[in-house]
N, C-alpha and C positions, 0 to 999 in steps of 0.2 A: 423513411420507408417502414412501412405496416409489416412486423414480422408476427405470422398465425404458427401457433404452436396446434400440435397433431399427433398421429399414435401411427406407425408403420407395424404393422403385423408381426414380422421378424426382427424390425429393428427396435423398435419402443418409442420415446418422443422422439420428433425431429420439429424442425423450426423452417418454415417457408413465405415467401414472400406472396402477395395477391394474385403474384402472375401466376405462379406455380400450383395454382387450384383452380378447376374447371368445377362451376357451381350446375347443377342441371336440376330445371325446375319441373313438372309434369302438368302444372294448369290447374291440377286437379288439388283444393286443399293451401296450404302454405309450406310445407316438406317437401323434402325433395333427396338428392344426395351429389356430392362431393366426388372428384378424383384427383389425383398427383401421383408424381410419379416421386419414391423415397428419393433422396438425394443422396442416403449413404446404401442402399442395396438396387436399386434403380429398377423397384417392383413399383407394378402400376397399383395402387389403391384405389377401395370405391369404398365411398363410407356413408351411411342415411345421414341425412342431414334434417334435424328437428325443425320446428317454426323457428325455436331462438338462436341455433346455427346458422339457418338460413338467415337471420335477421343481420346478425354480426358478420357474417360473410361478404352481403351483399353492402351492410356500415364502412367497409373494408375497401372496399372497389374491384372485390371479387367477378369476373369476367363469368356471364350466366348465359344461359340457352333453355328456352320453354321448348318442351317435348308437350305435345299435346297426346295425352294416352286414349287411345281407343280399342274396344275389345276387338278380337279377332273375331273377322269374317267367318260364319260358321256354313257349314257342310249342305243346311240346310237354303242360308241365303243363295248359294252359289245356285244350287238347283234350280229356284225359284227362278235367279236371272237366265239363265240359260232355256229356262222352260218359255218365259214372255221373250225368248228371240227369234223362238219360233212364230212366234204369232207377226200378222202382217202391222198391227199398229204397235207393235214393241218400242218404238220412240218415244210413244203418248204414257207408256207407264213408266217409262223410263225417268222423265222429267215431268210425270206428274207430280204436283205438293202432294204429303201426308198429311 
């Protein structure tokens, strides 16, 4: 068994096994970050995780999750959609290509 050593905020090192670290990756880049929960204060951690963390992580058989990041919907786009539902051919722009 693969034991990853680690820093708990209040506690200092602690030692965990693969299961016990949720890898989460964004799509975007090769960084990402890390969580577990301390084994001895039983706080949840979120830690960034570099390229060469991620790299030894997933070496590891750390259990991962791609989040695909995308910016938020702005104030402005809402408008827009809402303005073309008025209109009678609002489907044509809807699933128009850009």
């Amino acid at each position: 068994m693969t034991t990853i050593r680690t820093t708990c905020e209040g506690c200092g090192d602690v030692e965990l096994s693969t299961s016990d670290i949720a890898l989460e990756l964004t799509g975007v880049g090769e960084a990402g970050s890390y969580r577990f929960v301390c084994p001895t204060c039983s706080g949840v951690q979120i830690r960034p995780a570099t390229p060469r963390v991620v790299s030894i992580l997933l070496a590891t058989g750390v259990n991962y999750e791609i989040t695909l990041a995308a910016p938020p919907i702005t104030e402005a786009e809402v408008d827009t959609f809402v303005s073309l539902l008025d209109e009678d051919d609002w489907m044509n722009h809807l699933t128009a290509k850009s």
